[in-house]
PDB file of N, CA, C and O in Angstrom:
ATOM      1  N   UNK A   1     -68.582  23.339-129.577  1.00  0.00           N
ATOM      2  CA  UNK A   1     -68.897  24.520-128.799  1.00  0.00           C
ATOM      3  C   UNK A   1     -67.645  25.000-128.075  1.00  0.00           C
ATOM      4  O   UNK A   1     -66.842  24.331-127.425  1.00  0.00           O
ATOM      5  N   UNK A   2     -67.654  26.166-128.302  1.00  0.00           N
ATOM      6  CA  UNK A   2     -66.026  26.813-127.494  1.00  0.00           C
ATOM      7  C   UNK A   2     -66.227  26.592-126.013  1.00  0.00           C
ATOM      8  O   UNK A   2     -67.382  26.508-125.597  1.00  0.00           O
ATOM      9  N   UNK A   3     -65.531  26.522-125.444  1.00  0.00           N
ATOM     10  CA  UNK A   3     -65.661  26.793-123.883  1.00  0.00           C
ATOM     11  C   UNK A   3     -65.524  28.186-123.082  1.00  0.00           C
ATOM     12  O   UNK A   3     -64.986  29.194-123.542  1.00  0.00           O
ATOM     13  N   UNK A   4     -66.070  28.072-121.878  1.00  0.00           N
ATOM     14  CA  UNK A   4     -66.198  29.327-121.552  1.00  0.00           C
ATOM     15  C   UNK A   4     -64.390  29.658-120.582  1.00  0.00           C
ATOM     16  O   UNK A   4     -63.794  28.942-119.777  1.00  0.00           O
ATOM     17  N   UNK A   5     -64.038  31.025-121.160  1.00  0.00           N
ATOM     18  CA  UNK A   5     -62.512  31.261-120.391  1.00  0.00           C
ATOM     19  C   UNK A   5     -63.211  32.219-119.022  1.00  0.00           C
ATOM     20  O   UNK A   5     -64.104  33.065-118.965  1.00  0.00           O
ATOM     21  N   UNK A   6     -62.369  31.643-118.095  1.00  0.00           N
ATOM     22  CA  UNK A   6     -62.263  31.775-117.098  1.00  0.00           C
ATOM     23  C   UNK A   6     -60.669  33.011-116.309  1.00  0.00           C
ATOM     24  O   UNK A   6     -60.014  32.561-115.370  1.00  0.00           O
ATOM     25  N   UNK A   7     -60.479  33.819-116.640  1.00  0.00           N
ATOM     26  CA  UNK A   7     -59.094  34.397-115.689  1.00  0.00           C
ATOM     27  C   UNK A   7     -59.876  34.973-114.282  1.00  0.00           C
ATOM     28  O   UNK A   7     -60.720  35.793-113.920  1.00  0.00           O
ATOM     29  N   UNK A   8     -58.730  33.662-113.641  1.00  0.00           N
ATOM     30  CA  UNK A   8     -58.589  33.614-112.099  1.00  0.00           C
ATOM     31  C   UNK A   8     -58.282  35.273-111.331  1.00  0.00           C
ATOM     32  O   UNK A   8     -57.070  35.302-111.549  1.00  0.00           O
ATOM     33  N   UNK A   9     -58.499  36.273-110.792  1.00  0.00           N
ATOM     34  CA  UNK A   9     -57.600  37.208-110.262  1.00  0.00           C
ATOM     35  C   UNK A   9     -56.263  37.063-109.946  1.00  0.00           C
ATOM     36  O   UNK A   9     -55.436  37.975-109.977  1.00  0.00           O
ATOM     37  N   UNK A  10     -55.976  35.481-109.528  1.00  0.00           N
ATOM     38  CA  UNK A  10     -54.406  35.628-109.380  1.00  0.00           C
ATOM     39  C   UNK A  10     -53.406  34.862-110.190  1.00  0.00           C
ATOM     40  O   UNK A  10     -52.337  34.343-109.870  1.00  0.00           O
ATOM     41  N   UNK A  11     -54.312  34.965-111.794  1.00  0.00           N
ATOM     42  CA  UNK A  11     -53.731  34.049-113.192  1.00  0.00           C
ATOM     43  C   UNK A  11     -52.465  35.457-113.337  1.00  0.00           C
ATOM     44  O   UNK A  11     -52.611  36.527-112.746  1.00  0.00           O
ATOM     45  N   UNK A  12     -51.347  35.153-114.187  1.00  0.00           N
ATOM     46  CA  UNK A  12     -50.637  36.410-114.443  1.00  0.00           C
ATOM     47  C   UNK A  12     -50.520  36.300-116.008  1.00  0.00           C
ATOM     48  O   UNK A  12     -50.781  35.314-116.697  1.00  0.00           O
ATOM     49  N   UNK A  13     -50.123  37.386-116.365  1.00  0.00           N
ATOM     50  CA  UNK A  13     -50.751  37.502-118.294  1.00  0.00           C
ATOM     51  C   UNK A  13     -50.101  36.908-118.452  1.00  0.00           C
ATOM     52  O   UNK A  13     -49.358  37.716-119.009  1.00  0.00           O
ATOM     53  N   UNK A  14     -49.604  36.083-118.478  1.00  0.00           N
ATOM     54  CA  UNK A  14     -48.998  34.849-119.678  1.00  0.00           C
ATOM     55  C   UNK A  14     -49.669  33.795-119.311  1.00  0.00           C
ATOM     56  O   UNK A  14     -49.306  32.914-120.090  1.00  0.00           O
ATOM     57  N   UNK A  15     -50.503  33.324-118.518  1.00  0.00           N
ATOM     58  CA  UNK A  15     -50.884  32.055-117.932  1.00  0.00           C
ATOM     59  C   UNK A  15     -52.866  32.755-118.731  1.00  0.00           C
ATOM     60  O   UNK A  15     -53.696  32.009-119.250  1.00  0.00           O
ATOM     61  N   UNK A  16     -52.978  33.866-118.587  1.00  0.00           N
ATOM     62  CA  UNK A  16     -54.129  34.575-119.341  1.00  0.00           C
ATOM     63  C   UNK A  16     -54.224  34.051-120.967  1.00  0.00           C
ATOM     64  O   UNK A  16     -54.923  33.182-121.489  1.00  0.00           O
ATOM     65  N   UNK A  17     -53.216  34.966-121.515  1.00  0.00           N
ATOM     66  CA  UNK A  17     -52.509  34.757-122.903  1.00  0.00           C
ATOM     67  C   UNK A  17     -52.437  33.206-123.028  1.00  0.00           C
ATOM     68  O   UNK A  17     -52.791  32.817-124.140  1.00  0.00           O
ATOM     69  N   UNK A  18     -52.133  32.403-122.316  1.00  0.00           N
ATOM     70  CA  UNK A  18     -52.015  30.861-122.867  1.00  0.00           C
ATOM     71  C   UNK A  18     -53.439  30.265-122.659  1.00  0.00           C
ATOM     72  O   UNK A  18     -53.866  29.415-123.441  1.00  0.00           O
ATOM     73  N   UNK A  19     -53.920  30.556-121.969  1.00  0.00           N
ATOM     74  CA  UNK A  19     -55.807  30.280-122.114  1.00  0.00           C
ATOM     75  C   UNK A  19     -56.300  30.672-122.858  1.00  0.00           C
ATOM     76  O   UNK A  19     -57.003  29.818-123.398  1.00  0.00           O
ATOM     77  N   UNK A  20     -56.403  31.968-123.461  1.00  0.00           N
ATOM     78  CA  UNK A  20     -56.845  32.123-124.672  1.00  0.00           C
ATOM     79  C   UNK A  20     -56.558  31.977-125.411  1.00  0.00           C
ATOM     80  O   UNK A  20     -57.454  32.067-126.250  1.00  0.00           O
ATOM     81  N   UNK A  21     -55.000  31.572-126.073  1.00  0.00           N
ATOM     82  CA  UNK A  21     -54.735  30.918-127.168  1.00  0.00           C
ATOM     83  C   UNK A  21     -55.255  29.604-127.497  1.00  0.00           C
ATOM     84  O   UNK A  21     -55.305  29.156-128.643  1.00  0.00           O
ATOM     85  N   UNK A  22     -55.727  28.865-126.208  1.00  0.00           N
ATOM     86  CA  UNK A  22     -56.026  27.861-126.207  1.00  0.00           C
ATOM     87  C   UNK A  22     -57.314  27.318-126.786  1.00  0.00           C
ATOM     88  O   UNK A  22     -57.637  26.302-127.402  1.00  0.00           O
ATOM     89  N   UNK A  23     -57.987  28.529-126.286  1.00  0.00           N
ATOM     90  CA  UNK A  23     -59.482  28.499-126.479  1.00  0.00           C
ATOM     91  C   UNK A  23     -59.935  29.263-128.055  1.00  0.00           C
ATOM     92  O   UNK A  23     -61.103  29.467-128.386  1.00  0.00           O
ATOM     93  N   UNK A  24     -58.768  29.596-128.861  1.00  0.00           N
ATOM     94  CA  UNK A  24     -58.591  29.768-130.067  1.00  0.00           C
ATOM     95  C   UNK A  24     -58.544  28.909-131.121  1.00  0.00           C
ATOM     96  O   UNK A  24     -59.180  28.761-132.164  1.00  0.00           O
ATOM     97  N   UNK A  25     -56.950  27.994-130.184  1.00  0.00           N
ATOM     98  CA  UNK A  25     -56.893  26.829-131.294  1.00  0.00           C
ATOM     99  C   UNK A  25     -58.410  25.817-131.228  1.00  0.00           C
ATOM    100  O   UNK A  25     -58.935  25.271-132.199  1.00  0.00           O
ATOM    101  N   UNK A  26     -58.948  25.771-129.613  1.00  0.00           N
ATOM    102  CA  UNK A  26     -60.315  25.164-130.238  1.00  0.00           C
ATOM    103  C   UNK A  26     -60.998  25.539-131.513  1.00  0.00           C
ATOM    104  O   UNK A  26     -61.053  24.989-132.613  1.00  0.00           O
ATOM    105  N   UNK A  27     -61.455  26.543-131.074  1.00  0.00           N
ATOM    106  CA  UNK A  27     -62.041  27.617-132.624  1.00  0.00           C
ATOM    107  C   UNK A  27     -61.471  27.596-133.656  1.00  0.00           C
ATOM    108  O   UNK A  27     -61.833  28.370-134.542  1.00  0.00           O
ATOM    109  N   UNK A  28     -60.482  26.771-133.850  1.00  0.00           N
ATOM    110  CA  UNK A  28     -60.054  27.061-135.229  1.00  0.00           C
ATOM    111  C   UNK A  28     -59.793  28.336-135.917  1.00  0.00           C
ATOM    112  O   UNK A  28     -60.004  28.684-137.079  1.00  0.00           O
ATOM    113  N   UNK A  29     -59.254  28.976-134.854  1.00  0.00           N
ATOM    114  CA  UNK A  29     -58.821  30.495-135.257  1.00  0.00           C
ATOM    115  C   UNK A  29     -57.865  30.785-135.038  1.00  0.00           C
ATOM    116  O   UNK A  29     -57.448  30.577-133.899  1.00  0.00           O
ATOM    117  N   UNK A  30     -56.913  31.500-136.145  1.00  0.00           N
ATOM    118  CA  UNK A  30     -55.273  31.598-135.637  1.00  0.00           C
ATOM    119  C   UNK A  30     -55.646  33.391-136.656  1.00  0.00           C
ATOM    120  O   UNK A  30     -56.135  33.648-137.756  1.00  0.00           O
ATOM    121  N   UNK A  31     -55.072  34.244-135.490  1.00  0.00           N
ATOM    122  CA  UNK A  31     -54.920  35.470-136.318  1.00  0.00           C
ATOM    123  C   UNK A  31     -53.800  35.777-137.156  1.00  0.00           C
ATOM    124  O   UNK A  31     -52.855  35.017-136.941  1.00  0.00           O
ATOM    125  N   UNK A  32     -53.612  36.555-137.955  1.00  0.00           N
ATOM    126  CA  UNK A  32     -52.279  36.541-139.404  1.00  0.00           C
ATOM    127  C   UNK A  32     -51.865  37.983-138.575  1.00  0.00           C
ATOM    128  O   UNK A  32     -50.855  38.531-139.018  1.00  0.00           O
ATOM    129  N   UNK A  33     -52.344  38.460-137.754  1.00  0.00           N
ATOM    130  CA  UNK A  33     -51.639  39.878-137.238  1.00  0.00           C
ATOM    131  C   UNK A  33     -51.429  40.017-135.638  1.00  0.00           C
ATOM    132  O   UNK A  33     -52.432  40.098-134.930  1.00  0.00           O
ATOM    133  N   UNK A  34     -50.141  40.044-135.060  1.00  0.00           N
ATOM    134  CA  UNK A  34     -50.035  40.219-133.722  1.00  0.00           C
ATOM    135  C   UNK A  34     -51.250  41.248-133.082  1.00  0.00           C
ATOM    136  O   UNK A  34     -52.098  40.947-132.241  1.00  0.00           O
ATOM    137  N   UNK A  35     -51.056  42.491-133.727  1.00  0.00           N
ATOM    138  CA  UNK A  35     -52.423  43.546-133.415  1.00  0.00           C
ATOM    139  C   UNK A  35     -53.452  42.819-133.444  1.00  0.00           C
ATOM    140  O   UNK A  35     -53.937  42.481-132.364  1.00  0.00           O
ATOM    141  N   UNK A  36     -53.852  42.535-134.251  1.00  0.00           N
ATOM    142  CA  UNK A  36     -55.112  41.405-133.827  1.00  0.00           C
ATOM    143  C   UNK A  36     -55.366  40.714-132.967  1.00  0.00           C
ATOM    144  O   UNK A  36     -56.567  40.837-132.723  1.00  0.00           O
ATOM    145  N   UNK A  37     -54.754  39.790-132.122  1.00  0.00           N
ATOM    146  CA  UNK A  37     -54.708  38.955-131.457  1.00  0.00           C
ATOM    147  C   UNK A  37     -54.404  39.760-130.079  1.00  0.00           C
ATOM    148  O   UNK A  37     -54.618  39.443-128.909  1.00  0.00           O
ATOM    149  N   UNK A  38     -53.876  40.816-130.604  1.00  0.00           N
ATOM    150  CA  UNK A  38     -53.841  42.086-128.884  1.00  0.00           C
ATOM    151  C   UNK A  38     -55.687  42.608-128.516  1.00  0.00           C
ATOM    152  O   UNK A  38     -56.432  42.591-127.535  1.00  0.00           O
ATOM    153  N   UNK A  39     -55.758  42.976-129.774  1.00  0.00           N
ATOM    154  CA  UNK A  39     -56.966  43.395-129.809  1.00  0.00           C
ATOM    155  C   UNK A  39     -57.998  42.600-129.072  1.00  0.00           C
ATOM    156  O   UNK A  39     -58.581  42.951-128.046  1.00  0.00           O
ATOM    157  N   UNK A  40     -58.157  41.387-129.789  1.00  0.00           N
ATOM    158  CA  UNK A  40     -59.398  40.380-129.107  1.00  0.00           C
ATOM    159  C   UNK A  40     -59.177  39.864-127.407  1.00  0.00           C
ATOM    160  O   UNK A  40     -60.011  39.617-126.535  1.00  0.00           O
ATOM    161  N   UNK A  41     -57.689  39.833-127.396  1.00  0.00           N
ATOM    162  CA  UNK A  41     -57.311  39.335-125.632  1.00  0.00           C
ATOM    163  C   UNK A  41     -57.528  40.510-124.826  1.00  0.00           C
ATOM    164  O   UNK A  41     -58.080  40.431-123.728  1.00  0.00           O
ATOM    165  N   UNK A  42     -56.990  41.948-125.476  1.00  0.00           N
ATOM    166  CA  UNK A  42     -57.410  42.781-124.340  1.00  0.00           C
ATOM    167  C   UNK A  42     -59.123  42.627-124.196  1.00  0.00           C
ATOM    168  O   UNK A  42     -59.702  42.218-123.189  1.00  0.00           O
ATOM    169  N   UNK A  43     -59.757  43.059-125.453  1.00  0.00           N
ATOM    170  CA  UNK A  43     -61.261  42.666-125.310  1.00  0.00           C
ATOM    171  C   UNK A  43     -62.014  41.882-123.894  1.00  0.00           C
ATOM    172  O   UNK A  43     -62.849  42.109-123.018  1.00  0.00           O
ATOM    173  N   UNK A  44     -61.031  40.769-124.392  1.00  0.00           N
ATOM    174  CA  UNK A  44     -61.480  39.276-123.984  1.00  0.00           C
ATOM    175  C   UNK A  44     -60.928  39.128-122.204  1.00  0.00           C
ATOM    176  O   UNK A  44     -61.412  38.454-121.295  1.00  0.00           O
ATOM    177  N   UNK A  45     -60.140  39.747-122.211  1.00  0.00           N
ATOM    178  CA  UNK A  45     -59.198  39.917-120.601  1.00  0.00           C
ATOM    179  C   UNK A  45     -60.492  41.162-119.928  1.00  0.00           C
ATOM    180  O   UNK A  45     -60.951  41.029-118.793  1.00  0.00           O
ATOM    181  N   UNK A  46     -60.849  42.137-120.724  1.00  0.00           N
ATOM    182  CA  UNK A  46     -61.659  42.967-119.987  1.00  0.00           C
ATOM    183  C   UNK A  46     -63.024  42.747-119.552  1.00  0.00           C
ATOM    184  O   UNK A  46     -63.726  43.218-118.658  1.00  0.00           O
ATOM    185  N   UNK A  47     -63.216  41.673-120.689  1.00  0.00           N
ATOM    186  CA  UNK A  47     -64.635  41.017-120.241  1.00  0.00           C
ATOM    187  C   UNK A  47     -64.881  40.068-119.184  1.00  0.00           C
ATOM    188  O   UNK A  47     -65.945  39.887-118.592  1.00  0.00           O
ATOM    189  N   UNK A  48     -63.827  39.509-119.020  1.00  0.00           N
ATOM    190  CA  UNK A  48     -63.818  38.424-117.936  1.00  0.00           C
ATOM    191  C   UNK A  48     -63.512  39.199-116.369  1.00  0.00           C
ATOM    192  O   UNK A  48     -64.000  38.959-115.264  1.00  0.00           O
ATOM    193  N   UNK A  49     -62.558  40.154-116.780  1.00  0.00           N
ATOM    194  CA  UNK A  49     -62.642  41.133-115.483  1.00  0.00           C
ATOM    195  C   UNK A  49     -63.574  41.619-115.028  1.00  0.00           C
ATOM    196  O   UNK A  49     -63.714  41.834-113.824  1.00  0.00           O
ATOM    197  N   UNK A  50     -64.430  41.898-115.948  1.00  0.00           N
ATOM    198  CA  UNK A  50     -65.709  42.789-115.469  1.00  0.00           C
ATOM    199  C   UNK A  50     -66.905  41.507-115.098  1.00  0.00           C
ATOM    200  O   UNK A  50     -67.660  41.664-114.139  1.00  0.00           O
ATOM    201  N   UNK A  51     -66.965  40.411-115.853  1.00  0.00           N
ATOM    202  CA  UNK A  51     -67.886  39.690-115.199  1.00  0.00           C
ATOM    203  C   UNK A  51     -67.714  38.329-115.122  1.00  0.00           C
ATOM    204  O   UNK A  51     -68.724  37.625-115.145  1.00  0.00           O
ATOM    205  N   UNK A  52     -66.468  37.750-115.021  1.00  0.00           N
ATOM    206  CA  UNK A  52     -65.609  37.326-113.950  1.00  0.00           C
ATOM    207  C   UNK A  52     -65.081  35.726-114.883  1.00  0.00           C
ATOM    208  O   UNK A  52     -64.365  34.792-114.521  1.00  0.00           O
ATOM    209  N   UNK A  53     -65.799  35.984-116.140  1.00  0.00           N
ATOM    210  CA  UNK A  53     -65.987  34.711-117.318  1.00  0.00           C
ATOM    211  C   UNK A  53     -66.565  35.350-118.539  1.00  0.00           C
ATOM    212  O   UNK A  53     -67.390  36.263-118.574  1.00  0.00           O
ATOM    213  N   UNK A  54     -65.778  34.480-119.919  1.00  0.00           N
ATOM    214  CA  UNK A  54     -66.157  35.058-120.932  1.00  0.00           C
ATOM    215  C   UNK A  54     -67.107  33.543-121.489  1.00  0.00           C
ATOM    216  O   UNK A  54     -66.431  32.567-121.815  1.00  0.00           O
ATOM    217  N   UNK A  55     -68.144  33.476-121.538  1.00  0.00           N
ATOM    218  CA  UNK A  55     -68.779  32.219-122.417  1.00  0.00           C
ATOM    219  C   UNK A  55     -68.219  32.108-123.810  1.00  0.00           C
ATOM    220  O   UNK A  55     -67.593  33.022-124.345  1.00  0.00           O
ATOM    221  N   UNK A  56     -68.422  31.169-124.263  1.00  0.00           N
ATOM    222  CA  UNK A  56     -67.576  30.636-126.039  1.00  0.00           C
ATOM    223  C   UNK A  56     -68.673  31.162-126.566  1.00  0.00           C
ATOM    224  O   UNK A  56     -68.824  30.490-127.587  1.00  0.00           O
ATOM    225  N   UNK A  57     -69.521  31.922-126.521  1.00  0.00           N
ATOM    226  CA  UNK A  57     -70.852  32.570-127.505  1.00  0.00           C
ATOM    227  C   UNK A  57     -70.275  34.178-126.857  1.00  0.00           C
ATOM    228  O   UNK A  57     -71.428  34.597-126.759  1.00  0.00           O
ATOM    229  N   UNK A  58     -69.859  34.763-126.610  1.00  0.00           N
ATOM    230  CA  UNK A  58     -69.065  36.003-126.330  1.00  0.00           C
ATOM    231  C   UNK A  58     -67.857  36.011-126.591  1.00  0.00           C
ATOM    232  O   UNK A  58     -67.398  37.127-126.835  1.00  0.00           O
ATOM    233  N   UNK A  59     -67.009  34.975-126.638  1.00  0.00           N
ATOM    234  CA  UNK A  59     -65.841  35.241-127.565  1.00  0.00           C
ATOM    235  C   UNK A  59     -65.751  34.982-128.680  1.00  0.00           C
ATOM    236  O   UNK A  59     -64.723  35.251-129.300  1.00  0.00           O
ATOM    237  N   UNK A  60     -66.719  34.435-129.204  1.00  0.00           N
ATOM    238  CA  UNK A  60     -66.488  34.429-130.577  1.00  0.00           C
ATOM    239  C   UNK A  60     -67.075  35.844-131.356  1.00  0.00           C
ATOM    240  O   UNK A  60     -66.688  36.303-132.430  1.00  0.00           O
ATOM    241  N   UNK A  61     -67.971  36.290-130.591  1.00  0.00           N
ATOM    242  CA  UNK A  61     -68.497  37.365-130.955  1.00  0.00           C
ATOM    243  C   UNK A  61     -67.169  38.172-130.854  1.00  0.00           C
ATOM    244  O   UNK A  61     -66.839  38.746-131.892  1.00  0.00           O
ATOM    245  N   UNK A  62     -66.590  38.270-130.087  1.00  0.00           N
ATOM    246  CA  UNK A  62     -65.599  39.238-130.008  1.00  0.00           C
ATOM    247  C   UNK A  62     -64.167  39.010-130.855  1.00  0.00           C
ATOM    248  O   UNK A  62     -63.246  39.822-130.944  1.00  0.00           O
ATOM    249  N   UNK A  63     -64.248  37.623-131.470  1.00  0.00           N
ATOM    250  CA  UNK A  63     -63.073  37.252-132.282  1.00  0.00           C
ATOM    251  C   UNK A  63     -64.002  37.814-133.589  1.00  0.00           C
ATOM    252  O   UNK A  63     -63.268  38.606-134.178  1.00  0.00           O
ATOM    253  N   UNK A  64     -65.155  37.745-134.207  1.00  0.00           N
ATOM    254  CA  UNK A  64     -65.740  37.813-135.132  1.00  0.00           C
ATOM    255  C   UNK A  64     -65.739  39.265-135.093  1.00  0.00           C
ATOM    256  O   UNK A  64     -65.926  39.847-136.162  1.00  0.00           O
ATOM    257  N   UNK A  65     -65.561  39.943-134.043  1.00  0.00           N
ATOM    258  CA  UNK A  65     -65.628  41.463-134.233  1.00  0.00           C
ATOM    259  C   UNK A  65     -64.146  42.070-134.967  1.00  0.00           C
ATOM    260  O   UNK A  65     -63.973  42.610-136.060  1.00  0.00           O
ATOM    261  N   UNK A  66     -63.122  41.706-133.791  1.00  0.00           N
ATOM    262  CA  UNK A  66     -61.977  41.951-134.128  1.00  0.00           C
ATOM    263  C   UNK A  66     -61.749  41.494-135.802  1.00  0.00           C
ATOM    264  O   UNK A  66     -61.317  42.411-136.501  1.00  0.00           O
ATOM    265  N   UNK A  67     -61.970  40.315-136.429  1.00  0.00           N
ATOM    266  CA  UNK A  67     -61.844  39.719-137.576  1.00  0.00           C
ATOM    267  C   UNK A  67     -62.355  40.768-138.927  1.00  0.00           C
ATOM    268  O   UNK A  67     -61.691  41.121-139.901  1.00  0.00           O
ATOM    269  N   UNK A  68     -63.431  41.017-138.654  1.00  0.00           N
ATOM    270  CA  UNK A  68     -64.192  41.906-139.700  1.00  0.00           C
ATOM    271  C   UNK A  68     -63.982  43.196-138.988  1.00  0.00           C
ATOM    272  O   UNK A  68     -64.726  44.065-139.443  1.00  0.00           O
ATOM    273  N   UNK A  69     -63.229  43.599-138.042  1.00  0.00           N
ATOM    274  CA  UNK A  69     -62.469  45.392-138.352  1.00  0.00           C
ATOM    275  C   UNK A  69     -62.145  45.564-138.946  1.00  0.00           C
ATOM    276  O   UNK A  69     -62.348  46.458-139.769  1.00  0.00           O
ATOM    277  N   UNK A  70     -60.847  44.151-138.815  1.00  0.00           N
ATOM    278  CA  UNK A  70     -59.588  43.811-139.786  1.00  0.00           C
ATOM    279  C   UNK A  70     -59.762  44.054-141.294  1.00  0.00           C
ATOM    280  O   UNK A  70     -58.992  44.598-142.085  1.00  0.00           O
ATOM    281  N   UNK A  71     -60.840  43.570-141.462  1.00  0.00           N
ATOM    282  CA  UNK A  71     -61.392  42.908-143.137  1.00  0.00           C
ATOM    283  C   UNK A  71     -61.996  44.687-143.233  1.00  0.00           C
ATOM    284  O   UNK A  71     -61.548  45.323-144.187  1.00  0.00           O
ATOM    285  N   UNK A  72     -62.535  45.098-142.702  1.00  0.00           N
ATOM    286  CA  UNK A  72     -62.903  46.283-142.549  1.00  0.00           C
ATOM    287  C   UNK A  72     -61.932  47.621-143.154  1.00  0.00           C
ATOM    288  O   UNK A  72     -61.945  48.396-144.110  1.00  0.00           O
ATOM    289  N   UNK A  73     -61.208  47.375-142.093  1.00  0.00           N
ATOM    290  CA  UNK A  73     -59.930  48.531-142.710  1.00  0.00           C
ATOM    291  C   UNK A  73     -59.037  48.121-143.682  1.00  0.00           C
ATOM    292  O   UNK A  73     -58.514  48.866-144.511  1.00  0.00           O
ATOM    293  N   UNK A  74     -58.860  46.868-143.569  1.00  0.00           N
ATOM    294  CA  UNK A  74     -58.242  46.350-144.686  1.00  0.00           C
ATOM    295  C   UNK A  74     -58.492  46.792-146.176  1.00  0.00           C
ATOM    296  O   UNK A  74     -57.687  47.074-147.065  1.00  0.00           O
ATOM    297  N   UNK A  75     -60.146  46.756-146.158  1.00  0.00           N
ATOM    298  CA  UNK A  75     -60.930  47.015-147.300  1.00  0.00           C
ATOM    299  C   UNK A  75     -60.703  48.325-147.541  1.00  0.00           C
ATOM    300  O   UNK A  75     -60.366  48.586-148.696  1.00  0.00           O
ATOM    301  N   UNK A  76     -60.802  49.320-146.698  1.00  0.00           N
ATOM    302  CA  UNK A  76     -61.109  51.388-146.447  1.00  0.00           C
ATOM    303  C   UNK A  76     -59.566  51.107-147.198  1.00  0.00           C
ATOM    304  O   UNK A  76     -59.682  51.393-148.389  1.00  0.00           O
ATOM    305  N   UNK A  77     -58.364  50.704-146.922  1.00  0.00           N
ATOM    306  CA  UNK A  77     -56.624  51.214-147.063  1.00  0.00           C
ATOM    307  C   UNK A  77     -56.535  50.476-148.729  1.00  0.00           C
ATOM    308  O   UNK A  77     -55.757  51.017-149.515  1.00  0.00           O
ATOM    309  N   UNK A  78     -57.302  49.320-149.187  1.00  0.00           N
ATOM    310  CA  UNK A  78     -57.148  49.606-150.618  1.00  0.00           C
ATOM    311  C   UNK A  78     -58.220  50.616-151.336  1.00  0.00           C
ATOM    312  O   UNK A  78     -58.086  51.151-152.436  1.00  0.00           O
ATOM    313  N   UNK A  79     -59.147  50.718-150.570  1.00  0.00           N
ATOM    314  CA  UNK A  79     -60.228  51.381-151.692  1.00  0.00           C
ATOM    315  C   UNK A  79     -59.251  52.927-151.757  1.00  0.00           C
ATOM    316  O   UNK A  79     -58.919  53.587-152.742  1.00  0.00           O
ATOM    317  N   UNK A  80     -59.020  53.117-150.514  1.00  0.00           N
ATOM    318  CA  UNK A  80     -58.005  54.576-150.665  1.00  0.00           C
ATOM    319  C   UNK A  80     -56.913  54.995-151.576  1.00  0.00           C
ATOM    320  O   UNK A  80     -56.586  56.178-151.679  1.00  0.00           O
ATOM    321  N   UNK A  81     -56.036  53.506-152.600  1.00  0.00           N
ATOM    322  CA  UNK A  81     -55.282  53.406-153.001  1.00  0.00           C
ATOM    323  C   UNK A  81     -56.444  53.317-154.756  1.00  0.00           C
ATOM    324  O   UNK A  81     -55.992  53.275-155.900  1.00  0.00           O
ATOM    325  N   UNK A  82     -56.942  53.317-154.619  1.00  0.00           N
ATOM    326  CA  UNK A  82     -57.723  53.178-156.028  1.00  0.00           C
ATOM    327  C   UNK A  82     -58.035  54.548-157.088  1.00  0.00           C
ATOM    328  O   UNK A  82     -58.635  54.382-158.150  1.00  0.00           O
TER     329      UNK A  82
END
């Protein structure tokens, strides 16, 4: 089970950024695209701002979102090439 991330109000983004990487490598998730990995932390940084903790059943939702955009547009930029 993932754990739930926590940013403190007076964590500073790199001490943010290293918690959630952290709580990645739990998950067994490493993204293949910097954009990606912007994508899910801002997500993931805005959710915890707004309600003050992200549970490991909300970030994965939100890594699983970001993941299948990816796979998403990925898919739209070859079908376009066809």
């Amino acid at each position: 089970m993932t754990r739930t991330i926590t940013f403190d109000q007076k964590m500073k983004d790199g001490e943010k950024r290293a918690a959630f990487q952290s709580a990645l490598k739990e998950m067994g998730v490493s993204f293949t695209s910097a954009s990606s990995f912007e994508r899910a932390f801002a997500r993931t940084k805005d959710a915890a701002d707004h309600n003050g903790e992200v549970p490991g059943d909300r970030l994965q939702a939100i890594v699983d979102d970001v993941v299948s955009g990816m796979e998403t547009f990925q898919q739209g930029v070859a079908d376009s090439f066809r």
